[in-house]
ChimeraX commands (.cxc) that place a marker at each C-alpha (Angstrom):
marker #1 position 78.21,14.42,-44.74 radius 0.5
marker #1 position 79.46,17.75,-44.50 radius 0.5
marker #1 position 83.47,17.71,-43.63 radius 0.5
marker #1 position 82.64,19.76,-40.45 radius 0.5
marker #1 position 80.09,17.34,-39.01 radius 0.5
marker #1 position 82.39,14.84,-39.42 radius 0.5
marker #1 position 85.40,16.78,-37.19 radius 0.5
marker #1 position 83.20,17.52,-34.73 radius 0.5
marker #1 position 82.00,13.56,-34.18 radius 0.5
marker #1 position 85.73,12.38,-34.09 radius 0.5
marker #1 position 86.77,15.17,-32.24 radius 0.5
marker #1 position 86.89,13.58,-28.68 radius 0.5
marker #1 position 88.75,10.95,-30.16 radius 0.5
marker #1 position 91.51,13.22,-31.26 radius 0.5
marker #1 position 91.76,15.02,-27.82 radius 0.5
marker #1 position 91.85,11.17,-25.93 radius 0.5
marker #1 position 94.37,10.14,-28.46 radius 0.5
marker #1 position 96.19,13.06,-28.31 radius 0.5
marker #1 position 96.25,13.09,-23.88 radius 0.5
marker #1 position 97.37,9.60,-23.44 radius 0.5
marker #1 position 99.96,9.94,-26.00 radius 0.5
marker #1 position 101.23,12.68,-23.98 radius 0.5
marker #1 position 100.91,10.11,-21.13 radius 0.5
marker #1 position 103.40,8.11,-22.64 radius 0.5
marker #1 position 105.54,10.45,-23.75 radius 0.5
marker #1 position 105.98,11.94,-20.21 radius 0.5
marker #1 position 106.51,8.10,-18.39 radius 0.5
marker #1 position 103.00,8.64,-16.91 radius 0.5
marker #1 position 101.60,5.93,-18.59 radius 0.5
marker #1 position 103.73,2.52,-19.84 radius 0.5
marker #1 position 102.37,0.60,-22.50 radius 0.5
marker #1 position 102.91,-2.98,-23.04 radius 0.5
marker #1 position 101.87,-6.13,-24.64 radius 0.5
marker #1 position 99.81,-8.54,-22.82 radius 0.5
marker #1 position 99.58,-12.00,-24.41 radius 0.5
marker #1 position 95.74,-14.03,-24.63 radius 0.5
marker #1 position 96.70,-16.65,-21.87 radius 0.5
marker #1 position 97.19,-13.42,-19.66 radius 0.5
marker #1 position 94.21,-11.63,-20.13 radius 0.5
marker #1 position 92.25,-12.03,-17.69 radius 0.5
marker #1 position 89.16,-10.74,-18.70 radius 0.5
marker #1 position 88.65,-13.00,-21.52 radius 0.5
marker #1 position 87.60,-15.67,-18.92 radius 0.5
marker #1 position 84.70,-13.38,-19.03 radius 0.5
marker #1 position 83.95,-13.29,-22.88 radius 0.5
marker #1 position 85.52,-15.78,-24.17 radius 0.5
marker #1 position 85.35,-19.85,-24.25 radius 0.5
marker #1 position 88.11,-21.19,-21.65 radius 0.5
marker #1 position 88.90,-25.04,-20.98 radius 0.5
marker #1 position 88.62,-26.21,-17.32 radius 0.5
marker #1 position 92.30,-25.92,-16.71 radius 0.5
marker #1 position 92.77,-21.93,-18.14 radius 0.5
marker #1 position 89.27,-21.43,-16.28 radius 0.5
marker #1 position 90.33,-22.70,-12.92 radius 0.5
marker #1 position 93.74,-20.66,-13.21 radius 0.5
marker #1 position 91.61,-17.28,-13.82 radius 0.5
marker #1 position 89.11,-17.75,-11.19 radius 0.5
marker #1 position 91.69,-18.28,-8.55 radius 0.5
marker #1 position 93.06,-15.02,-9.88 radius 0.5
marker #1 position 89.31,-13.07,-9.74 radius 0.5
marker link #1:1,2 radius 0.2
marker link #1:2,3 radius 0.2
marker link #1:3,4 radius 0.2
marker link #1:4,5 radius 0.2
marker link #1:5,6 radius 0.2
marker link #1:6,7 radius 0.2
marker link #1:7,8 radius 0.2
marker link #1:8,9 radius 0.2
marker link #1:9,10 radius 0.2
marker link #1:10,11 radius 0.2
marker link #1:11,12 radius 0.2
marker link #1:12,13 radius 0.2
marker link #1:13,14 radius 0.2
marker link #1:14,15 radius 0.2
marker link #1:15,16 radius 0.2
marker link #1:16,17 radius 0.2
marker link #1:17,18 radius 0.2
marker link #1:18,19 radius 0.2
marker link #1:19,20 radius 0.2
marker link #1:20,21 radius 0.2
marker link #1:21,22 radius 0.2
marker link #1:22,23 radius 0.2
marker link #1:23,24 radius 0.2
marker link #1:24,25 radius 0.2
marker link #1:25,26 radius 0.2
marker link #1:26,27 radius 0.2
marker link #1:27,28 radius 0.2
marker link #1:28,29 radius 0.2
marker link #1:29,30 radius 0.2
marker link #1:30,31 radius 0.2
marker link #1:31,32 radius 0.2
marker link #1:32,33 radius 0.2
marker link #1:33,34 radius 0.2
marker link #1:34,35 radius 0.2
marker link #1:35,36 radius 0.2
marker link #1:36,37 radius 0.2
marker link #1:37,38 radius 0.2
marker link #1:38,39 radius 0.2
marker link #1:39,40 radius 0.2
marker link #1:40,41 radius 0.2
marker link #1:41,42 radius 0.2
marker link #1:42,43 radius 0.2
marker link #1:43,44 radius 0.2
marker link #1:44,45 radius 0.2
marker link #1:45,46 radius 0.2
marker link #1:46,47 radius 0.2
marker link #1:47,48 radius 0.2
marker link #1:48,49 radius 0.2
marker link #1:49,50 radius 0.2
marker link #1:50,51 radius 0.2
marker link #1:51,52 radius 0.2
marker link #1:52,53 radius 0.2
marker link #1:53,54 radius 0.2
marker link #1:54,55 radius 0.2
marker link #1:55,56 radius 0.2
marker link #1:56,57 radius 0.2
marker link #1:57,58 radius 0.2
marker link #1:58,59 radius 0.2
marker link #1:59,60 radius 0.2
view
């Protein structure tokens, strides 16, 4: 794979990268850890027992 190719497939990810850093940078955007028990969509895509289950549906 020719060295060119390959710049031009990753190139959008280099330009997203490169905004949202900026993002951050400027206070824009605030980025932050968010534990497993707080996700919420893993109630979605992941296995959940009845009590974590009931707790996230309330909150959907």
């Amino acid at each position: 794979m020719s060295q060119a190719l390959e710049v031009k497939r990753t190139k959008h990810i280099d330009v997203r990268y490169h905004f949202v850093k900026d993002k951050v940078l400027d206070g824009v955007f605030k980025v932050e850890h968010v534990p497993t028990d707080k996700q919420i969509p893993d109630v979605l895509t992941k296995f959940q027992h009845v009590p974590e289950f009931e707790a996230f549906r309330e909150l959907l």
